[in-house]
FIKE-751657 format. One record per residue: residue in one letter; z, x, y of N, C-alpha, C in turn; residue number from 1. Coordinates in steps of 0.2 Angstrom, whole numbers, padded with zeros to 4 digits. Atoms other than C-alpha are relative to their C-alpha. Layout:
N
(rec "A",(Z,X,Y),(Z,X,Y),(Z,X,Y),NUM)
...
//
This chain:
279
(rec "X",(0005,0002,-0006),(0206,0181,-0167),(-0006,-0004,-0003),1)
(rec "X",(0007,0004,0001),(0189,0178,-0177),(0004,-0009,-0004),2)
(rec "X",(-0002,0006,0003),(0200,0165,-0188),(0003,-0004,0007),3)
(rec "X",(-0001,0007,-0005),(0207,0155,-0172),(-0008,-0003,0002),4)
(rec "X",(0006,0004,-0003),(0189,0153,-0165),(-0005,-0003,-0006),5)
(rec "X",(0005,0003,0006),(0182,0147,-0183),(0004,-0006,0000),6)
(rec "X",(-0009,0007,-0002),(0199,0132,-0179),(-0005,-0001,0003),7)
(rec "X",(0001,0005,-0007),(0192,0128,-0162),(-0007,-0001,0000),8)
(rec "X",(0007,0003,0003),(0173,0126,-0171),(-0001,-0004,-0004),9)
(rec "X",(0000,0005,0002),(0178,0116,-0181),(0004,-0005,0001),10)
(rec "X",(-0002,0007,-0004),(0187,0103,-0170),(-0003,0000,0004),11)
(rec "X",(0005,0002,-0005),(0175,0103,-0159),(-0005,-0003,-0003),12)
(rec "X",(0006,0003,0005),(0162,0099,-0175),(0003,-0006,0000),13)
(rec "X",(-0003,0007,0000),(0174,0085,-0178),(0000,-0004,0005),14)
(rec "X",(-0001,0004,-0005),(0177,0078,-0162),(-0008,-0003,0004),15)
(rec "X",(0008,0002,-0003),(0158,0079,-0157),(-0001,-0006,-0005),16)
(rec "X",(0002,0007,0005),(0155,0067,-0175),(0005,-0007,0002),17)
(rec "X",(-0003,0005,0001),(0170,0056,-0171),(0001,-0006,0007),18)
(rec "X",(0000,0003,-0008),(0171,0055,-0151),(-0008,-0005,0003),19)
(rec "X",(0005,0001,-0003),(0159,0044,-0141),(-0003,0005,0004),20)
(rec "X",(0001,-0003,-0005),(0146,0054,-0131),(0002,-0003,0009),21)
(rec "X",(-0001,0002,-0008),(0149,0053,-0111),(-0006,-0006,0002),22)
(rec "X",(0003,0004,-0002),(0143,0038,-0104),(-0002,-0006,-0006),23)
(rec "X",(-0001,0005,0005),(0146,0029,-0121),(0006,-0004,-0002),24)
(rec "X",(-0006,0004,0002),(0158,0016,-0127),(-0001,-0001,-0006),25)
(rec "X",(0001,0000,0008),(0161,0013,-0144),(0000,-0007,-0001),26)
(rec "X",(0003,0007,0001),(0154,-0002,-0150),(0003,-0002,-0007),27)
(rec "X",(-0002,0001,0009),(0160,-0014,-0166),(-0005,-0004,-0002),28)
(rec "X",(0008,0002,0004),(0146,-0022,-0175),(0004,-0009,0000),29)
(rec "X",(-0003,0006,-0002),(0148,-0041,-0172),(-0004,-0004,-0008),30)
(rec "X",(0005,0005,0006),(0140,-0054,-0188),(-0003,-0005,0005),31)
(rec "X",(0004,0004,-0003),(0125,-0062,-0180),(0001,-0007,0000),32)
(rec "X",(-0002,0009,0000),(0126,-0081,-0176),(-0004,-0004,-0001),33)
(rec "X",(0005,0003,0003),(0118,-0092,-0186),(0000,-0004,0006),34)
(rec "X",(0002,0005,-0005),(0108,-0104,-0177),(0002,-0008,-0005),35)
(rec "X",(0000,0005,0004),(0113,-0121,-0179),(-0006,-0006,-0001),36)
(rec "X",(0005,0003,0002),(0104,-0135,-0187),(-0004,-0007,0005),37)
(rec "X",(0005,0006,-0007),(0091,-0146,-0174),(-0003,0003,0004),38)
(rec "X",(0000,-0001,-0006),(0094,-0133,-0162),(-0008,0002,0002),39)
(rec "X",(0008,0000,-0003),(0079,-0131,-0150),(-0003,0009,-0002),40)
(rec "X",(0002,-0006,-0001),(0069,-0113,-0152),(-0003,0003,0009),41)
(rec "X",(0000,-0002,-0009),(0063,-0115,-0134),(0003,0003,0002),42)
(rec "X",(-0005,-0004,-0003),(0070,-0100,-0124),(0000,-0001,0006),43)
(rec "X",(-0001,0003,-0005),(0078,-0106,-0107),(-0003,0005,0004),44)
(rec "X",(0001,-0005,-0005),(0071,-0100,-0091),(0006,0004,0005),45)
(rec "X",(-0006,-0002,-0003),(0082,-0088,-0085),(-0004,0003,0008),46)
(rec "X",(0001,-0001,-0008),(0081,-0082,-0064),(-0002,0008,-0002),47)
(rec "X",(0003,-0006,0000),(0078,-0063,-0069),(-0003,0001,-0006),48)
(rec "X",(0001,-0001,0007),(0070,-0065,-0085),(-0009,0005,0001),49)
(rec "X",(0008,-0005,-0002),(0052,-0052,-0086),(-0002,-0004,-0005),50)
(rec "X",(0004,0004,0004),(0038,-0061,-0093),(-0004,0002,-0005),51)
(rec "X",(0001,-0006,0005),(0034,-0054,-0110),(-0007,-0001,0000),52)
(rec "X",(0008,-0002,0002),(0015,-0048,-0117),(0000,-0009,-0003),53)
(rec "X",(0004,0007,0003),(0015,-0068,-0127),(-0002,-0002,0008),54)
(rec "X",(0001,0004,-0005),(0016,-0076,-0110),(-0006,0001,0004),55)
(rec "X",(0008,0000,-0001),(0003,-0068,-0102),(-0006,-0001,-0001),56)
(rec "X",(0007,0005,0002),(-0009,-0071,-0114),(0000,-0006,-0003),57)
(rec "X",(-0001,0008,-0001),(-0004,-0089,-0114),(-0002,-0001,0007),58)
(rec "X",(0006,0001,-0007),(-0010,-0086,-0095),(-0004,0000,-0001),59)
(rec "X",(0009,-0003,0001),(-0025,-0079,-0100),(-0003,-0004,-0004),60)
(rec "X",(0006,0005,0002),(-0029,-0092,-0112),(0000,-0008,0001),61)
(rec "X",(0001,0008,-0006),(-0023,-0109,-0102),(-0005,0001,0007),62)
(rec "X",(0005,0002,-0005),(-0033,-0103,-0088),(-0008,0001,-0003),63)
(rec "X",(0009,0001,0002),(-0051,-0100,-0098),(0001,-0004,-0004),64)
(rec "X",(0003,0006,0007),(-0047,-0115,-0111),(-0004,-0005,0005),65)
(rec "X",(0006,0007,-0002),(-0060,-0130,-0107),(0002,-0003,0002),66)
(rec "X",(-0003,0006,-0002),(-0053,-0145,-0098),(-0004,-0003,0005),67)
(rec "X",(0005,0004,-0006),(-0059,-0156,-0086),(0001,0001,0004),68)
(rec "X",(-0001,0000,-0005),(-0061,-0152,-0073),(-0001,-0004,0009),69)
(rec "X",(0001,0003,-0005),(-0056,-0157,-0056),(0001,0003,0005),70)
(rec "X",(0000,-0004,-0005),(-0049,-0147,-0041),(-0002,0006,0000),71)
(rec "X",(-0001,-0007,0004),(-0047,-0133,-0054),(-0006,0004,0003),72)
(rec "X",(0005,-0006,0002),(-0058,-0116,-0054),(-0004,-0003,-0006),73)
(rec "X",(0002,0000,0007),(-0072,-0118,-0067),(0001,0005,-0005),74)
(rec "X",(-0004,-0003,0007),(-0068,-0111,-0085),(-0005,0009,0005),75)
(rec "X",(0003,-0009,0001),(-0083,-0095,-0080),(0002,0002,0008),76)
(rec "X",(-0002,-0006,-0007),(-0077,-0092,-0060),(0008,0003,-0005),77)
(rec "X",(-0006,-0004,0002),(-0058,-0089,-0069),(0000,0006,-0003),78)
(rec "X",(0001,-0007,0003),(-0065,-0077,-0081),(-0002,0004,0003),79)
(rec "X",(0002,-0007,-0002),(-0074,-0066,-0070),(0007,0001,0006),80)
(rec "X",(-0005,-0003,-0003),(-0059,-0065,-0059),(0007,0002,-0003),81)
(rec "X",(-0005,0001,0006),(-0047,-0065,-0073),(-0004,0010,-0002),82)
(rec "X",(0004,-0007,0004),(-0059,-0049,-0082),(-0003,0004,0008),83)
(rec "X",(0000,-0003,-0004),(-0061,-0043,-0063),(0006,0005,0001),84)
(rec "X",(-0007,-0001,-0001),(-0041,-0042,-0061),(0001,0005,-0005),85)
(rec "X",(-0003,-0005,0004),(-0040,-0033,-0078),(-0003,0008,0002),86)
(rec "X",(0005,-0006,-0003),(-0053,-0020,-0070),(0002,0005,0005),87)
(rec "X",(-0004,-0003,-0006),(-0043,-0015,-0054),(0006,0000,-0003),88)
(rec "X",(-0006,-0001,0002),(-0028,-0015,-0065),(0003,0004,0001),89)
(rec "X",(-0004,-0006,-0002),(-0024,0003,-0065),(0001,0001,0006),90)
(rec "X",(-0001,0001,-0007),(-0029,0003,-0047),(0006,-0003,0004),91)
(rec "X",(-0005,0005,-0002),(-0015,-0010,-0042),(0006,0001,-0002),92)
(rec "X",(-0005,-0003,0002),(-0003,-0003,-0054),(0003,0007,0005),93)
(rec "X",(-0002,-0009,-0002),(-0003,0015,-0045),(0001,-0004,0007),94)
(rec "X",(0000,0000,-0008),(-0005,0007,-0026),(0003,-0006,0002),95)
(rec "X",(-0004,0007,-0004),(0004,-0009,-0024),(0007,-0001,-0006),96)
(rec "X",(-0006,-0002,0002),(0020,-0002,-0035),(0003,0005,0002),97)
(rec "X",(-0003,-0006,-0002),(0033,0009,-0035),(-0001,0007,-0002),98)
(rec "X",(0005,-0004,0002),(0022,0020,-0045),(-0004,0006,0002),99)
(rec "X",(0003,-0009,-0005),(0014,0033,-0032),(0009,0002,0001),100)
(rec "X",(-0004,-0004,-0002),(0031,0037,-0027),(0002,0004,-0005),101)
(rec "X",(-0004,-0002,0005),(0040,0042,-0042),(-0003,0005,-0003),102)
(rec "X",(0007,-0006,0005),(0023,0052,-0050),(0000,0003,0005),103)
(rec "X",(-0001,-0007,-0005),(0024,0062,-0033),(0005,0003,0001),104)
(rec "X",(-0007,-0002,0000),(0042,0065,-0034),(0003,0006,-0007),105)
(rec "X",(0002,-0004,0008),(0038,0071,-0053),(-0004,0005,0000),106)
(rec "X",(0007,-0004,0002),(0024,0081,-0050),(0007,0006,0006),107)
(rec "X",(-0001,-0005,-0004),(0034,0090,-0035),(0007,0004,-0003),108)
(rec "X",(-0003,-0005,0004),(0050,0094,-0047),(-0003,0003,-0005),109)
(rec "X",(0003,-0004,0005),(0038,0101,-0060),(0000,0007,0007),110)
(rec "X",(0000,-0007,-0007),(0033,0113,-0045),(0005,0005,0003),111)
(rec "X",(-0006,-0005,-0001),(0049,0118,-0039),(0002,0002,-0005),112)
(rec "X",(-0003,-0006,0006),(0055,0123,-0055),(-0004,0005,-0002),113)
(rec "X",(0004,-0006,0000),(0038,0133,-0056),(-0001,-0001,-0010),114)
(rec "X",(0000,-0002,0008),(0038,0128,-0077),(-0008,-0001,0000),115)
(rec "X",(0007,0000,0002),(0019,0127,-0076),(-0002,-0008,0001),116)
(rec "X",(0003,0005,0004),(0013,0112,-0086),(0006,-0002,-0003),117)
(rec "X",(-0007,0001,0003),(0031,0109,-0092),(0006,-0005,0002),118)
(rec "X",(0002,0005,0004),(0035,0093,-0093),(-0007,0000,0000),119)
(rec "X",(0008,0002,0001),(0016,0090,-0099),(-0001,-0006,0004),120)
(rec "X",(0003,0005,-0006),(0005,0078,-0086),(0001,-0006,-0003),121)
(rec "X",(0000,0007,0004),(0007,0064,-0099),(0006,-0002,-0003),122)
(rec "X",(-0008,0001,-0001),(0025,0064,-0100),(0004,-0001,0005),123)
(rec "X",(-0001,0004,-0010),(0026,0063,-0080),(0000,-0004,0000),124)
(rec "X",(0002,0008,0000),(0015,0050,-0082),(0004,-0007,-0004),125)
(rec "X",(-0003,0004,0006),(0023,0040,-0096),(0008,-0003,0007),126)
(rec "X",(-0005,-0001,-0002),(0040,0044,-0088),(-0002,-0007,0007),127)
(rec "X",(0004,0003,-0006),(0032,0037,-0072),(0000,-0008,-0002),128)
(rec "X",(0002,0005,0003),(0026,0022,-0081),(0006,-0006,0001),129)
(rec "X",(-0005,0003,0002),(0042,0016,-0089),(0007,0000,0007),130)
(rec "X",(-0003,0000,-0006),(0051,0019,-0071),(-0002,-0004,0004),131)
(rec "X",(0003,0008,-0002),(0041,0007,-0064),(0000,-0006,-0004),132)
(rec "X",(-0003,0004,0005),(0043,-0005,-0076),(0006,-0004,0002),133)
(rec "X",(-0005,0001,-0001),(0061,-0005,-0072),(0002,-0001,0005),134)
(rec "X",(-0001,0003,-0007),(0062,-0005,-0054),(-0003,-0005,0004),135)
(rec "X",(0006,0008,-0001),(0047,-0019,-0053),(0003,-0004,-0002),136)
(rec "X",(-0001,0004,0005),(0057,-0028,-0066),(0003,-0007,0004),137)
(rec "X",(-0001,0006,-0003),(0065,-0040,-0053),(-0005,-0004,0005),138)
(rec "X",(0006,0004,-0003),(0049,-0044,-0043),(-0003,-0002,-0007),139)
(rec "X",(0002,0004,0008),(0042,-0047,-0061),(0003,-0006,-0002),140)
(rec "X",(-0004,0005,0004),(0056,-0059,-0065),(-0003,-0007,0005),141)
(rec "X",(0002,0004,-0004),(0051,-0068,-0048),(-0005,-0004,-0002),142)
(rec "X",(0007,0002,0003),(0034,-0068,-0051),(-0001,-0005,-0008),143)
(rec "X",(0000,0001,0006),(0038,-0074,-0069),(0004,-0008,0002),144)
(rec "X",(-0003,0006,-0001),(0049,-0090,-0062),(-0002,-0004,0006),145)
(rec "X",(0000,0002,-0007),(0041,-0093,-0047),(-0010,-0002,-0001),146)
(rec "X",(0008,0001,0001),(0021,-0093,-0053),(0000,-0001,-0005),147)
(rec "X",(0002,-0001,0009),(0021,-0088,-0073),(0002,-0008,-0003),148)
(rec "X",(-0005,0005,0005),(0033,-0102,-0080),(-0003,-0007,0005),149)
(rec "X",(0003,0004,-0002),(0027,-0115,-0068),(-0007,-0002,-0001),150)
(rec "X",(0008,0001,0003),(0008,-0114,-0071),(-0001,-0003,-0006),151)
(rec "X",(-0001,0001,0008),(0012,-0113,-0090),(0002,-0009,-0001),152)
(rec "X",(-0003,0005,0000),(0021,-0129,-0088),(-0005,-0005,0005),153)
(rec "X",(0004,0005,-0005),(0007,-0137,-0077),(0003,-0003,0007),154)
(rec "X",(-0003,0002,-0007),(0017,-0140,-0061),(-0004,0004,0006),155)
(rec "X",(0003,-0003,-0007),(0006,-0129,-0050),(-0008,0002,-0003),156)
(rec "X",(0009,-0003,0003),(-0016,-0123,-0051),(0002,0005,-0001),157)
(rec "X",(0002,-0007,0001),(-0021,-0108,-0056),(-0001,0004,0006),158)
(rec "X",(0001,-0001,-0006),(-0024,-0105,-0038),(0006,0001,0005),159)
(rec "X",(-0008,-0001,-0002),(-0005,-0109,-0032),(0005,0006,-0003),160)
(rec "X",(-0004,-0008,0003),(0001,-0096,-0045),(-0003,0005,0001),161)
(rec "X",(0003,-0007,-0002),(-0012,-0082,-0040),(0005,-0001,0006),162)
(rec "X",(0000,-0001,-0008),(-0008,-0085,-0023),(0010,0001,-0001),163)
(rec "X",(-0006,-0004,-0001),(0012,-0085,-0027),(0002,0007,-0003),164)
(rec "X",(-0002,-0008,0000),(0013,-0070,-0035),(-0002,0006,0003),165)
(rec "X",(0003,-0005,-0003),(0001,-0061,-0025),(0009,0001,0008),166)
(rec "X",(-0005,0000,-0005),(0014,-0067,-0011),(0008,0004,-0004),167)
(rec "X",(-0005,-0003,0003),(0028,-0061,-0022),(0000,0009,-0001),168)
(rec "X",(0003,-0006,0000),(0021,-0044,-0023),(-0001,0004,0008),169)
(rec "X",(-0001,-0002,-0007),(0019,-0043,-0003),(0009,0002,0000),170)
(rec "X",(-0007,-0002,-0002),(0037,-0045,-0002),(0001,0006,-0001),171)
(rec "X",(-0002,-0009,0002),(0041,-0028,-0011),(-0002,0003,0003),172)
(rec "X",(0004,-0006,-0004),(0028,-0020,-0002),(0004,0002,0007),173)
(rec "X",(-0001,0000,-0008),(0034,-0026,0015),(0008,0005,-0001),174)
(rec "X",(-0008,-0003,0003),(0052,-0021,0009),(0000,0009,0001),175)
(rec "X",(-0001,-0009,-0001),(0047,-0003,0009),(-0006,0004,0005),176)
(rec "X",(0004,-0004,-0003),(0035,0000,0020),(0003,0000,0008),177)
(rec "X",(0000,-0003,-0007),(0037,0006,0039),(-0001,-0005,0006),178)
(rec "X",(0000,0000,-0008),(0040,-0004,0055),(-0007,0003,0003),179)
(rec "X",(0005,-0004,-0004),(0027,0010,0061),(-0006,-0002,-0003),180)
(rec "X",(0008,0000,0004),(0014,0009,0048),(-0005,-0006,0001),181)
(rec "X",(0005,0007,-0003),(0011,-0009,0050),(-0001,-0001,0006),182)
(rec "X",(0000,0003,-0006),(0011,-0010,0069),(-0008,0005,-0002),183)
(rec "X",(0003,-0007,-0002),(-0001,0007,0066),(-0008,-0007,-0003),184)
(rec "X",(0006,0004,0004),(-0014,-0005,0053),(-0001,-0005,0005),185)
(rec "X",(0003,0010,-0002),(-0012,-0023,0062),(-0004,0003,0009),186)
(rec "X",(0003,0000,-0005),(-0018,-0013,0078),(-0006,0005,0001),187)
(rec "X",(0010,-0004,0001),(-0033,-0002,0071),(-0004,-0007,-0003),188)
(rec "X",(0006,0006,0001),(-0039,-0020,0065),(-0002,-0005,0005),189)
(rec "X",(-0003,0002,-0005),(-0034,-0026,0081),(0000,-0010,-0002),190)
(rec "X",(-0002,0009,0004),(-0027,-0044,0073),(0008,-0002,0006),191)
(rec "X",(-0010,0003,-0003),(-0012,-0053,0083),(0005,0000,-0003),192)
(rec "X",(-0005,-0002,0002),(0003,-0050,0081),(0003,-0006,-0003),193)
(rec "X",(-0001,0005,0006),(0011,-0060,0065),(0005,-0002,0002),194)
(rec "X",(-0003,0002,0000),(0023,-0073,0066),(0009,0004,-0004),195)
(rec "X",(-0005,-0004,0005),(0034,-0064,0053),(-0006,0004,-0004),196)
(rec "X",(0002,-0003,0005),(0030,-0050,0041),(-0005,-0003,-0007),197)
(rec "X",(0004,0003,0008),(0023,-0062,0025),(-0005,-0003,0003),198)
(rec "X",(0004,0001,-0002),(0010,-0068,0038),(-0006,0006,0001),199)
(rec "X",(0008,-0004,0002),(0000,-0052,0035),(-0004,0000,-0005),200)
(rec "X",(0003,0000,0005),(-0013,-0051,0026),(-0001,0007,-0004),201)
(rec "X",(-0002,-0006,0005),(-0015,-0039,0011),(-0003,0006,0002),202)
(rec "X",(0003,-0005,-0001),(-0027,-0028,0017),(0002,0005,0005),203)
(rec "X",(-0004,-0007,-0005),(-0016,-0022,0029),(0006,0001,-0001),204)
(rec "X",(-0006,-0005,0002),(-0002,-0022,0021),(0001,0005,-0007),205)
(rec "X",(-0002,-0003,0006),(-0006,-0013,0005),(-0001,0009,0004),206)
(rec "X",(-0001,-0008,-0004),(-0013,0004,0016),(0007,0002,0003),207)
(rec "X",(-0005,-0003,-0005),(0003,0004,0026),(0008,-0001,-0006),208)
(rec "X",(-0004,0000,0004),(0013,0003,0010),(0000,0005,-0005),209)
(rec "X",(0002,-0005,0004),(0004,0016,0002),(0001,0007,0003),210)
(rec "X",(-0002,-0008,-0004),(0005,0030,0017),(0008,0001,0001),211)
(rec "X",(-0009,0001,-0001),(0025,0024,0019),(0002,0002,-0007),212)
(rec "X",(-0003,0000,0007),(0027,0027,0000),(-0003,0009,-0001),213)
(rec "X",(0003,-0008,-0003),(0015,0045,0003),(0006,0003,0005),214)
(rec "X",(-0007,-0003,-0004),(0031,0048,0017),(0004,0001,-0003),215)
(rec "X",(-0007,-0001,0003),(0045,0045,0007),(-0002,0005,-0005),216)
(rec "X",(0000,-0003,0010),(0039,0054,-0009),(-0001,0006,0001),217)
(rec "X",(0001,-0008,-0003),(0034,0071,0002),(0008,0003,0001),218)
(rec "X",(-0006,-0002,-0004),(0052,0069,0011),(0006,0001,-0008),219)
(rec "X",(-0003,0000,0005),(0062,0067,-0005),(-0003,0010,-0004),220)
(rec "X",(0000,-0003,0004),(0052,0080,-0013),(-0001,0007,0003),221)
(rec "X",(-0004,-0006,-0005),(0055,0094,0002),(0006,0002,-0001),222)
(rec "X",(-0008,-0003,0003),(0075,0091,-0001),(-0003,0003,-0008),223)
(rec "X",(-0001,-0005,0006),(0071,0095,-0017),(-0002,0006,-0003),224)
(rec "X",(0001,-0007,-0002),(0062,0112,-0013),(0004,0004,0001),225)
(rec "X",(-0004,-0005,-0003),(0076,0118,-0005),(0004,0005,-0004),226)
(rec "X",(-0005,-0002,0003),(0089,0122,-0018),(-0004,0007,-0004),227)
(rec "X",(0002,-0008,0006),(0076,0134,-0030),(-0003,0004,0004),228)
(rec "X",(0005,-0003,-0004),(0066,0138,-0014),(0009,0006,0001),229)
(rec "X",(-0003,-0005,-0002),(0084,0147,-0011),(0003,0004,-0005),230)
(rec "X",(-0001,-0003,0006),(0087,0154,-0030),(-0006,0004,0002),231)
(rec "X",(0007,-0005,-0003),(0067,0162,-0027),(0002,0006,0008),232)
(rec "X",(0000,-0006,-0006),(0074,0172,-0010),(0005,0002,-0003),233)
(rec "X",(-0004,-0006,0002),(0090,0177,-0018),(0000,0005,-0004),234)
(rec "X",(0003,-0006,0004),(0081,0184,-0034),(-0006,0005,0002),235)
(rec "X",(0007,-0002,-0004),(0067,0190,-0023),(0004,0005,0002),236)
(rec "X",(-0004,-0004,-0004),(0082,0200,-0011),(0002,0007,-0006),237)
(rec "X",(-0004,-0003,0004),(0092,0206,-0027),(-0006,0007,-0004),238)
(rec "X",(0002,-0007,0004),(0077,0215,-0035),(-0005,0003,0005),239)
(rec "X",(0003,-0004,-0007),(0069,0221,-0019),(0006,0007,-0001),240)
(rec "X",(-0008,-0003,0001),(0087,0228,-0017),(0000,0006,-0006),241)
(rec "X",(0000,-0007,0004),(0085,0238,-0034),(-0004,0002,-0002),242)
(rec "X",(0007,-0003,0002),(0069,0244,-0033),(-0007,-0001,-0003),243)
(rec "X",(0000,0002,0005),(0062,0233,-0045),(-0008,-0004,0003),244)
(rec "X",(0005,0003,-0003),(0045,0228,-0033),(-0003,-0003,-0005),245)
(rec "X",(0004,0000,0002),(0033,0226,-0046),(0002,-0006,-0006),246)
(rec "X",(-0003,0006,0005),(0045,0212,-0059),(-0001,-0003,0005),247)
(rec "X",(0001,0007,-0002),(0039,0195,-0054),(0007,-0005,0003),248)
(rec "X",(-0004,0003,-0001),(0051,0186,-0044),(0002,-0009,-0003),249)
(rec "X",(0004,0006,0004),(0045,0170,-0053),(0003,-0001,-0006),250)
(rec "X",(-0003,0001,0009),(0050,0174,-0070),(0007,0002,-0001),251)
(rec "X",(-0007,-0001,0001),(0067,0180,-0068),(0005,-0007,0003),252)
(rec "X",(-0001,0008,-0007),(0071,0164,-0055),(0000,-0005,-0005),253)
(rec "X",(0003,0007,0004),(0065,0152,-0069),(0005,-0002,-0006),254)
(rec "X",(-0006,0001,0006),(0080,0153,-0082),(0007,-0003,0005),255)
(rec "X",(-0006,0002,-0004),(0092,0152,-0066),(0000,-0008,0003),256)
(rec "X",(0001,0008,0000),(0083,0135,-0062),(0000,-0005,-0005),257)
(rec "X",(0000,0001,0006),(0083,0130,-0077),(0006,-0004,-0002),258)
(rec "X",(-0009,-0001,0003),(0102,0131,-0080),(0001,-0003,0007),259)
(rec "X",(-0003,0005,-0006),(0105,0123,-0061),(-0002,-0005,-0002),260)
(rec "X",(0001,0008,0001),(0094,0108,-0066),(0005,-0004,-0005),261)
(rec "X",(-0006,0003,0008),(0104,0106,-0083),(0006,-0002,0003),262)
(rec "X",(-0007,-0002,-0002),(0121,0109,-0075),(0002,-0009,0004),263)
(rec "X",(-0003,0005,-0002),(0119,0095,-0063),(-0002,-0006,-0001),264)
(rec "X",(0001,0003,0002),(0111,0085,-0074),(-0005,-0004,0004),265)
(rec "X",(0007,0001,-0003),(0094,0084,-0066),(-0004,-0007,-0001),266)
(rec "X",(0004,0005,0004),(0084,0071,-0075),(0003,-0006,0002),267)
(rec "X",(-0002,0005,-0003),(0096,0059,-0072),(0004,-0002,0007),268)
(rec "X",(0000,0002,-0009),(0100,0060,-0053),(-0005,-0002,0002),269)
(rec "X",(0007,-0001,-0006),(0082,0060,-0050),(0000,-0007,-0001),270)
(rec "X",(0001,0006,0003),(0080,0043,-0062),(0004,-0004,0007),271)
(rec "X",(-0006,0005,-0003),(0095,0037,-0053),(-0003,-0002,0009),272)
(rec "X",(0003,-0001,-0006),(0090,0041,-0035),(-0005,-0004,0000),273)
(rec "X",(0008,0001,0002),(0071,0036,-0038),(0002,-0009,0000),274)
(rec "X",(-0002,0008,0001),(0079,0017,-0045),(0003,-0001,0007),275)
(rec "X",(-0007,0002,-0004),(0092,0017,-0031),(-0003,0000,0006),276)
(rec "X",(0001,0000,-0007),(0080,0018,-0015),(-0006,-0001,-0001),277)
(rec "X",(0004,0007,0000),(0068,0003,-0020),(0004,-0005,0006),278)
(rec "X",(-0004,0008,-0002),(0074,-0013,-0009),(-0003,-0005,-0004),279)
//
């Protein structure tokens, strides 16, 4: 017996080194493709391409270089609205992204698992971070084809591309937020009723995008109370049951959650879920 199960340790060692992990394919290593001779280094605009950190500060320093001006912004109004925008930066990252949600849906599976501080606040965050990233990344693209690559290319003002990406960023919002929330804003402002949705203006629809992203992140993170809130009664029942008042229902509860999360492979449903219920 101990000799067969020292066999079946070592095919398993082996197959672990030789097999793909789940959710892998095996890859062949291709020889890079030289570039040929002439060819352009300009990289073409692609419809979903995300606008990397050069381009930005290619924005940032086509719209403060000196030129003459004519319709344009002068060079010092851009900057103070330019070094305004980097100011409300985090601001607008957390509240007119998918960013609240995802960090209240993180903070509320820390909680039901009950691990304390476990993931750490800057891991949530991060995690957070890099999930919005991801889910923004085709309004990014827009933004980036629709205002970024244009401006740069001098087809549109500085003023036509604020104003399309700001409108680029409505869209998203309007996409997730509530029927209800906006009738709830556009009638505490008492403003008429809009043509269509991209006729509102921002201040009323970033609150009604922010209390609608506050509802979904509570409701998501309720179901997910459920299933430890009912490991907590059953270990709570079992040691009532044997006497056992004074053991922490808490601390016995917390390996069995533990081993649920893993099992159903937690981290990545929630990622998945989280990505998958943006429009």
């Amino acid at each position: 017996m101990p000799r067969l199960m020292q066999t079946i340790t070592i095919l398993v060692s082996v197959l672990s080194l030789t097999a793909p992990l789940p959710g892998q394919a095996r890859r062949t290593i291709t020889p890079p493709v030289m570039p040929q001779a002439g060819a352009s280094n300009t990289k073409p605009v692609v419809a979903n391409d995300v606008p990397s950190i050069g381009e930005l500060m290619s924005v940032m320093e086509k719209a403060t270089a000196q030129k003459d001006q004519g319709k344009e912004w002068s060079t010092p109004v851009k900057l103070v609205i330019i070094f305004g925008a980097l100011t409300i930066l985090p601001s607008l990252l957390v509240m007119m992204t998918s960013f609240t949600r995802i960090v209240i849906v993180l903070s509320f599976v820390r909680r039901a698992l009950t691990t304390q501080s476990i993931p750490p606040t800057i891991a949530i965050m991060g995690l957070g971070l890099f999930l919005t990233f991801y889910t923004m990344a085709p309004t990014y693209a827009k933004m980036n084809a629709e205002a970024i690559q244009p401006y740069l290319a001098d087809k549109v003002s500085f003023a036509a591309a604020a104003q399309k990406a700001g409108d680029c960023i409505k869209e998203f919002m309007l996409r997730q937020s509530r029927k209800t929330d906006l009738a709830l804003f556009v009638q505490m402002a008492k403003a008429p009723a809009p043509a269509t949705p991209m006729d509102l203006p921002m201040h009323i629809v970033v609150p009604s995008f922010i209390i609608s992203e506050f509802r979904t992140a509570f409701e998501i993170g309720c179901l997910l109370f459920i299933p430890f809130l009912l490991i907590d009664m059953v270990i709570a029942s079992v040691l009532l049951s044997a006497g056992m008042m004074m053991l922490p229902p808490v601390m016995i509860s917390l390996p069995f959650k533990l081993i649920l999360f893993i099992l159903v492979d937690g981290w990545g449903l929630l990622a998945k879920s989280l990505s998958l219920g943006f429009r």
